[in-house]
C-alpha positions as CSV (number, residue, x, y, z in Angstrom):
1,X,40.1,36.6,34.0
2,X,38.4,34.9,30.9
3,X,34.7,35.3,30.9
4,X,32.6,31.9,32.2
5,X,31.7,30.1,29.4
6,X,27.9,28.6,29.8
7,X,27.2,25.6,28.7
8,X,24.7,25.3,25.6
9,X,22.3,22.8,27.9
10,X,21.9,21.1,30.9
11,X,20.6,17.8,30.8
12,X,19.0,15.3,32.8
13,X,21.0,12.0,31.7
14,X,19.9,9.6,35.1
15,X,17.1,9.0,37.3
16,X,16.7,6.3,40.5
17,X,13.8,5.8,42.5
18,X,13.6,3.1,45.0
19,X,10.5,0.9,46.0
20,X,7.5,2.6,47.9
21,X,7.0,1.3,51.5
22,X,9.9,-1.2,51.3
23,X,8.8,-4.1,53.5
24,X,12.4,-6.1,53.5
25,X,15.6,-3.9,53.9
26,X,16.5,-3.2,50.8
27,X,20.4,-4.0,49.7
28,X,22.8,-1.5,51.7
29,X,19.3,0.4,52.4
30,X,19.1,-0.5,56.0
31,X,20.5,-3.0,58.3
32,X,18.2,-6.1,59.0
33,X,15.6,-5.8,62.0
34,X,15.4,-1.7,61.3
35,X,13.3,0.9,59.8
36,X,14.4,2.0,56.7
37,X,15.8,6.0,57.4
38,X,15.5,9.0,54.5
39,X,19.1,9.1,54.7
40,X,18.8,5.4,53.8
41,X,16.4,6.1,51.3
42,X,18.3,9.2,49.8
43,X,21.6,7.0,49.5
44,X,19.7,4.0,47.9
45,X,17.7,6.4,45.5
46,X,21.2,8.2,44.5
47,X,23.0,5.4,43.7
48,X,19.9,4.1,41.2
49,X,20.5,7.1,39.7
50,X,24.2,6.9,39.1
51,X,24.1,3.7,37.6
52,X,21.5,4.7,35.5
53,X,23.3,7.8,33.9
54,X,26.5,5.5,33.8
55,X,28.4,7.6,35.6
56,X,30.1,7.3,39.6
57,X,30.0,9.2,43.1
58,X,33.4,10.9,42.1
59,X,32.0,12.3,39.1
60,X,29.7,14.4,41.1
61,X,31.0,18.2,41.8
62,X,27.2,19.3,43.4
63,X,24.8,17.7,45.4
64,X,21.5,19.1,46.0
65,X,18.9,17.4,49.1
66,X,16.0,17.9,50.0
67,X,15.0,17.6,53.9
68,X,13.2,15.2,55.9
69,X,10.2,15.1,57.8
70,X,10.8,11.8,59.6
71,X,14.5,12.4,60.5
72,X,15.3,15.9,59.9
73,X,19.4,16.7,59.6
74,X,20.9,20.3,60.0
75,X,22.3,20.9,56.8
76,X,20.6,18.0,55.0
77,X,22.8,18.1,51.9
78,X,26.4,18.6,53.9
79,X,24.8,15.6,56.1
80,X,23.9,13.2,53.1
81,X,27.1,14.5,51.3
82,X,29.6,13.3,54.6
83,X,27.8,10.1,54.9
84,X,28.2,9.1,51.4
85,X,31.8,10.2,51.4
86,X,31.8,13.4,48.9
87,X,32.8,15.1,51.4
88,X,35.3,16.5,52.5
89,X,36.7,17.4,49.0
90,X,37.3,19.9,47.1
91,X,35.4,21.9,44.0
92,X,32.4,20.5,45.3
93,X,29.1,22.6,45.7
94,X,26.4,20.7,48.3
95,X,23.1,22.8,48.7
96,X,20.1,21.9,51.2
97,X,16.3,23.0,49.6
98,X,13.6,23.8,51.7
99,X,10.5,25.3,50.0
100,X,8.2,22.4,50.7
101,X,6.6,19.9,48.0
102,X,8.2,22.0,45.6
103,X,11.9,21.1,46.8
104,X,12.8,18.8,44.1
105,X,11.6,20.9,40.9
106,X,13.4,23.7,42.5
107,X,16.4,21.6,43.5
108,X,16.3,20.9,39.7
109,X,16.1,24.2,38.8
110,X,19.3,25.2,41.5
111,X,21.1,22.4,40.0
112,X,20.8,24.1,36.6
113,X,21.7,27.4,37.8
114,X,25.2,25.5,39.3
115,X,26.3,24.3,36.2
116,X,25.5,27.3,34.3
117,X,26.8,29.8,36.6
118,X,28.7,28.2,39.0
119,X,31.1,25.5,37.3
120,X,29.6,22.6,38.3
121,X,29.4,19.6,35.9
122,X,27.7,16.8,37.4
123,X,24.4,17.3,39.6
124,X,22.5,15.3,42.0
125,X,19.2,16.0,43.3
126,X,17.7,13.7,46.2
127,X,15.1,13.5,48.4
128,X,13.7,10.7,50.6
129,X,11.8,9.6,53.1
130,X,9.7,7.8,55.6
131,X,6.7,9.2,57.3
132,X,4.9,6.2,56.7
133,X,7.2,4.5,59.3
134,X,5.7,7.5,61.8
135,X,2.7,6.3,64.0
136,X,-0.5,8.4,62.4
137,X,-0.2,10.5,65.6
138,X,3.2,11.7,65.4
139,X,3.0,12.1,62.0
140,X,0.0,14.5,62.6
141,X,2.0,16.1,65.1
142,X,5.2,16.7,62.3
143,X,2.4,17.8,59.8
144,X,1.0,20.2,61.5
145,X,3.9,21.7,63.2
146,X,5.0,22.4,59.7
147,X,1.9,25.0,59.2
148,X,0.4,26.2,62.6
149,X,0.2,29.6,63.2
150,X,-2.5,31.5,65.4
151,X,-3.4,33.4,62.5
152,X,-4.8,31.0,60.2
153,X,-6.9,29.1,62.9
154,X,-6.7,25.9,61.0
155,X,-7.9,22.6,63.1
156,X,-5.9,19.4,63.1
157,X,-5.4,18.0,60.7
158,X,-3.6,21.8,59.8
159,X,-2.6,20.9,56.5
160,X,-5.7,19.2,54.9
161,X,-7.9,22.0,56.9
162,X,-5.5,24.4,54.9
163,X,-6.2,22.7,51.5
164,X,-10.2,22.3,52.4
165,X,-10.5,26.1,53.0
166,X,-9.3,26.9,49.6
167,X,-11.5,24.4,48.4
168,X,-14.4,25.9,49.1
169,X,-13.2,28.9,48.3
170,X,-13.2,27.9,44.4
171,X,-16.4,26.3,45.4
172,X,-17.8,29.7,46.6
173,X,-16.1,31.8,44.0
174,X,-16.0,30.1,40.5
175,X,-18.8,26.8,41.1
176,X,-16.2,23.9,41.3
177,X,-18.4,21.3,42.9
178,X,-17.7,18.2,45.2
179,X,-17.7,16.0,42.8
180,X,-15.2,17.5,40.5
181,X,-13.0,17.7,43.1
182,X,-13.5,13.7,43.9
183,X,-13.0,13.2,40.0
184,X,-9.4,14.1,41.1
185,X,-8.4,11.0,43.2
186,X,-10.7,9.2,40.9
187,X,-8.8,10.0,37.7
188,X,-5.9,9.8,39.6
189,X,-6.7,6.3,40.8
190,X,-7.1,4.8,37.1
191,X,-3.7,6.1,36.3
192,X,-2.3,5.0,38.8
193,X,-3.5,1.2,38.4
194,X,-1.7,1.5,35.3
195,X,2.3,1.9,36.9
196,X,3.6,-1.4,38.1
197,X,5.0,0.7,41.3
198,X,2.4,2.6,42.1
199,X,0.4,2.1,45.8
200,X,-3.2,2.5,43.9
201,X,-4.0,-0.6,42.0
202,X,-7.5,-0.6,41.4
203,X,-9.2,2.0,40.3
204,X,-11.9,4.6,42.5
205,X,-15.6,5.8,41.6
206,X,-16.6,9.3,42.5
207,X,-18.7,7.5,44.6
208,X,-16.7,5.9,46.6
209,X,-14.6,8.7,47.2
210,X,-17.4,11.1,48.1
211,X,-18.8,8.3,50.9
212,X,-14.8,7.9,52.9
213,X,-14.0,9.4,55.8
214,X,-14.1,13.0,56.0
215,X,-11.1,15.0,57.1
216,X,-12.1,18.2,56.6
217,X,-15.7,19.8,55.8
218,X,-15.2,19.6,51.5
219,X,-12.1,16.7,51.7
220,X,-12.2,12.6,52.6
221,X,-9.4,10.4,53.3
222,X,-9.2,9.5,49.4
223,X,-8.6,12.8,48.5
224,X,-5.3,13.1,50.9
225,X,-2.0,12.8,49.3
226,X,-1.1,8.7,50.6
227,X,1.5,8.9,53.0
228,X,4.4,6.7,52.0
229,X,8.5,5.8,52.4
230,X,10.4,6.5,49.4
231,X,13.3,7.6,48.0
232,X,13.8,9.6,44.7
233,X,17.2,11.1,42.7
234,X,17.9,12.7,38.9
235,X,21.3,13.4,37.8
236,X,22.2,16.5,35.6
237,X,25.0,17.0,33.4
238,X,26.6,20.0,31.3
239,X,27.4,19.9,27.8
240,X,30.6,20.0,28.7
241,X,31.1,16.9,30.8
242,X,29.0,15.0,28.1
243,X,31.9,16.2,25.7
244,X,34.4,14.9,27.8
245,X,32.6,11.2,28.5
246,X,31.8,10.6,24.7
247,X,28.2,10.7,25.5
248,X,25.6,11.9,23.4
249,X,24.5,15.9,23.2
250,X,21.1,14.9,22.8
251,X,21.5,11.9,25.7
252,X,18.6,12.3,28.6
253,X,16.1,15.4,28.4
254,X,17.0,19.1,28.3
255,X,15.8,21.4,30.8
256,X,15.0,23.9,28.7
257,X,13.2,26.3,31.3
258,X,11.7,26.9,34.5
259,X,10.1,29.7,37.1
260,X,9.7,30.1,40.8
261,X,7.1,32.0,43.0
262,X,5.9,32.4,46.2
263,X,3.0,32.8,48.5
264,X,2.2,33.1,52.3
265,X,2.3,30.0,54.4
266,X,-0.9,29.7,55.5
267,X,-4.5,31.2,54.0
268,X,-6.7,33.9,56.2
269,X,-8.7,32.5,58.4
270,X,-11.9,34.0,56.4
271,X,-12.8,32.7,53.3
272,X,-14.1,35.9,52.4
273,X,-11.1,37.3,52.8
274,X,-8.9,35.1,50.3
275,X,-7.8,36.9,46.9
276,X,-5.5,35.6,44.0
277,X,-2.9,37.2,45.2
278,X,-2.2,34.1,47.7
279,X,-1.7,31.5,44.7
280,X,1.7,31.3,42.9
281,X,1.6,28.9,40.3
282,X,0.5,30.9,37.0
283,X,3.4,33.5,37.9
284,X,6.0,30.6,37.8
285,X,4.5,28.6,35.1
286,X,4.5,31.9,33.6
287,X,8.4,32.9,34.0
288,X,9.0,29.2,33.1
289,X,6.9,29.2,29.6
290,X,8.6,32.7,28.9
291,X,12.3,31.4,29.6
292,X,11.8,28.3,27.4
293,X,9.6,30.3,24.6
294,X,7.0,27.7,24.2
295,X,3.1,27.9,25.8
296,X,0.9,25.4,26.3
297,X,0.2,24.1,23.4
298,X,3.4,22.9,23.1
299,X,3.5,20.7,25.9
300,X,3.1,17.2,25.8
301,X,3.0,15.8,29.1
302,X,2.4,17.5,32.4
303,X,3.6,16.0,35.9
304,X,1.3,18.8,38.1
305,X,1.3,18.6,42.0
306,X,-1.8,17.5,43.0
307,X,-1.5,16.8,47.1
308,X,-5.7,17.2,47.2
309,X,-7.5,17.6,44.7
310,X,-8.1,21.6,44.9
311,X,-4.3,21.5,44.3
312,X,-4.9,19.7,40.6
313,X,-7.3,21.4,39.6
314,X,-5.9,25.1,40.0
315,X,-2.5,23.6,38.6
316,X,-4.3,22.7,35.4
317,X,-6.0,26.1,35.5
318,X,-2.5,27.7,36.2
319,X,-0.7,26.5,33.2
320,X,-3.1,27.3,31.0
321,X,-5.0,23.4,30.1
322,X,-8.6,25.2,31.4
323,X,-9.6,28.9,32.2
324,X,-9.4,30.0,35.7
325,X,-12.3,28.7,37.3
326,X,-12.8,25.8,34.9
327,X,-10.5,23.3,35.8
328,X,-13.2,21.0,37.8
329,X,-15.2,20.8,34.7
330,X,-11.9,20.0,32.9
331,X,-10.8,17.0,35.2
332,X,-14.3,15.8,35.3
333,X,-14.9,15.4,31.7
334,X,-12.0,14.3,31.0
335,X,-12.7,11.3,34.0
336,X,-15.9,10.2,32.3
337,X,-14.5,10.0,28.8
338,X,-11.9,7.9,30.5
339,X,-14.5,5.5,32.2
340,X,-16.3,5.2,28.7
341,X,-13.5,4.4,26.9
342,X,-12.1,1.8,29.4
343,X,-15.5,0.1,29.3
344,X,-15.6,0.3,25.4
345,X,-12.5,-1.0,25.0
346,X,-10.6,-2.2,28.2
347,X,-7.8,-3.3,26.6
348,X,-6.6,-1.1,23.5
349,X,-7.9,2.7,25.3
350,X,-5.3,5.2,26.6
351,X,-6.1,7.5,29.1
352,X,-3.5,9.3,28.3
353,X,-5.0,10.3,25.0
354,X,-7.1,12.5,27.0
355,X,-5.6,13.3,29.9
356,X,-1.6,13.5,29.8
357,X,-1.1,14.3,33.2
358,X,0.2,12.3,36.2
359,X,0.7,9.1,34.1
360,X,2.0,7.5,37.1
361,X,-0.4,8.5,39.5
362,X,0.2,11.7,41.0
363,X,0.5,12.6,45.0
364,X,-3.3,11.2,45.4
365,X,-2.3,7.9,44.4
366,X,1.4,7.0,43.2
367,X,2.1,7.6,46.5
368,X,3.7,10.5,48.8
369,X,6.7,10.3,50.7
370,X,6.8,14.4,52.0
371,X,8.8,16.2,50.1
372,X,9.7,13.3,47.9
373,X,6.6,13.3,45.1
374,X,7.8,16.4,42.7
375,X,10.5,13.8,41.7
376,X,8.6,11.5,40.8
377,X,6.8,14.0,38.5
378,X,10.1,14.9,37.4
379,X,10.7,11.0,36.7
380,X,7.6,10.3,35.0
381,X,8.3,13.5,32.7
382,X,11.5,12.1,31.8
383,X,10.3,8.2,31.1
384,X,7.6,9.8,28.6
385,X,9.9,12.2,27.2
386,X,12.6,9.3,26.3
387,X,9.9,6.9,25.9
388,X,10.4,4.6,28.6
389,X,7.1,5.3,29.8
390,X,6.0,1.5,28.5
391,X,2.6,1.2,26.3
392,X,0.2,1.6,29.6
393,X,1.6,4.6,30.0
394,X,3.5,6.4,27.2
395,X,2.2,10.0,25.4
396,X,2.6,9.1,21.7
397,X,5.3,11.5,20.7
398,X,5.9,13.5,23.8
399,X,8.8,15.8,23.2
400,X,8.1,18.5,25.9
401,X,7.1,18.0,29.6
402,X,6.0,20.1,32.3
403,X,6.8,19.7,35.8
404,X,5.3,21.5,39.0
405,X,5.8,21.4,42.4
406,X,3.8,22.8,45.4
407,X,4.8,24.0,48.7
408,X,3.0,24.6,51.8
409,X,-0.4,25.7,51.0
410,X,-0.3,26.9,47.8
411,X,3.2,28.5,49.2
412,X,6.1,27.6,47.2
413,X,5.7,26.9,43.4
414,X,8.5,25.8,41.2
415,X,8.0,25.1,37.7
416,X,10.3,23.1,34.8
417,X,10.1,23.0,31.2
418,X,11.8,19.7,29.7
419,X,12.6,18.7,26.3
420,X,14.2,15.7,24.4
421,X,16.3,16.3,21.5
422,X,19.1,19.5,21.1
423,X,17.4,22.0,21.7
């Protein structure tokens, strides 16, 4: 038998994302009078995609989903995959991911590995879906189902209680303070008044966010992920099926890299008793700088996970943008050079100049459907790094991105190195 021949690169050549929080049934969405579903969402999101790479359903030889909260399926991909009609057929590879917020950089990273070691050609990755179409209690009942364990002793809600403990954790141990963490959703809030699609349009104060609702003991309501409906998909080719359509080597972005790590599900119940063992993000940013031989410096754009604001600020610490223990101080200078350049010069300042993360928004306030919002990091990476980021928003000459996405608390973390050009 003749050995597999790899393909030089595996490209991201589409991307679809459909509106957040639909409030009409979108075109072969959803029929008229119901909710819109995740499968509706995941279906509506792939088929953006598709006609964005130029390419049709029977092109596809893998499918990759990520599950539900809303409407969860057995076998999420196989589900999607018979409702759309690739299956039953043959050659095809159809894959569920479940590792959490991290699901769609890792289903990125699966799809890679299926058209390098597995023969496929043609890719999809989708997630979708609607937890904003929960009522607040059952959606509090999903969330912290997903969790809950005896052990960790977390109080509803589980997940936010999860993310507030490790808070004050890097409060205790390296002197982040409150208001570096609020600088998160702040800074988060100006870029997201900045995408047309995002749920954010107007812009937050420290203030502001220190004096909402509290959750948790260190976390308010504006520093929760917002809860959303939405449907996201990216299509990746090989080199080969590029070949064989005509298209372009260099068409779309490369994915030139990427690393994986885990941590437990849920943190001790002490705060004295947390380590850095529990956090996985520098050990797959890590394994994904390594596999793509660049570092940081060589990054131009980074779409980090950044569900509450503790989450940020240890991803930017992670990939090396600010030592461990300094990424507070990092974000929060970086949020007041923002709000002095804005009021120097409203109309011709970029924040992305200073600050080339989460150009659209980020989890805090793009807007967070699940499992859905790693996509839309991976989208955002992909409009800066073929320029379609449109002048609000575009890195001047971004030519490598970095994608993360978080699982659980701090339990899954799946990292991506892309690239425009051959590489």
């Amino acid at each position: 038998m003749p050995p597999i021949r790899i393909p030089k690169s595996v490209r991201i050549i589409g991307t679809g994302i459909t509106p957040l929080n639909p409030r009409s049934p979108a075109k072969h969405a959803v029929l008229a009078g119901q909710k819109v579903s995740p499968s509706a969402l995941m279906q509506q999101a792939l088929r953006l995609a598709l006609d964005n790479a130029g390419v049709s359903l029977k092109d596809l030889n893998g499918l990759i989903a990520v599950p539900s909260l809303a409407d969860t399926h057995f076998m999420e991909a196989h589900y999607l995959a018979t409702q759309i009609g690739l299956l039953p057929g043959k050659s095809i590879i159809v894959r569920t991911v479940d590792t959490g917020g991290a699901g769609p950089v890792t289903g990125l990273l699966e799809a890679k590995r299926m058209i390098q070691m597995e023969g496929a050609d043609l890719v999809a990755v989708v997630a979708g879906d609607a937890v904003k179409n929960l009522s607040g209690e059952e959606f509090l009942k999903r969330a912290d189902q997903t969790c809950n364990h005896p052990e960790a002793e977390l109080p509803s809600p589980v997940i936010p209680s999860g993310y507030d403990r490790v808070a004050q954790y890097q409060m205790k141990n390296f002197g982040t303070t409150r208001e570096q963490l609020a600088a998160c959703s702040a800074l988060m809030s100006i870029m997201a008044s900045r995408h047309p699609s995002a749920l954010t349009h107007t812009p937050r104060t420290i203030t502001e966010i220190l004096s909402a609702r509290h959750v948790a003991p260190v976390t308010s309501v504006l520093e929760c992920a917002r809860r959303a409906d939405g449907g996201a998909a990216i299509i990746l080719a090989s080199s080969s099926f590029l070949e064989r359509k005509g298209l372009s080597r260099n068409t779309g972005v490369v994915v030139v890299g990427g690393g994986e790590a885990s941590g437990p599900l849920f943190p001790p119940k002490r705060i004295e008793d947390m380590s850095e063992q529990m956090f996985s993000c520098e050990e797959a940013a890590g394994v994904a700088y390594d596999e793509a031989q660049v570092g940081v410096r060589d990054i131009d754009f980074f779409g980090l996970y950044d569900c509450f604001p503790i989450c940020l600020i240890r991803a930017i610490e992670a990939v090396g943008l600010a030592p461990k223990g300094h990424g507070g101080s990092f974000v929060e200078e970086k949020y007041y050079q923002i709000v002095k350049g804005l009021e120097r010069d409203p109309d011709g300042f970029k924040p992305q100049d200073v600050f080339p993360i989460n150009t659209h928004g980020g989890l805090l306030a793009f807007g967070a459907p699940w499992e859905v919002p790693a996509m839309y990091n991976i989208i955002e990476a992909y409009d800066q790094l073929t320029n379609r980021a449109g002048p609000q928003r575009q890195v001047r000459n971004a030519r490598r991105a970095l994608v993360y996405g978080n699982g659980g608390i701090f339990s899954a973390s799946a990292v991506a190195v892309l690239g425009r050009g051959s590489y």
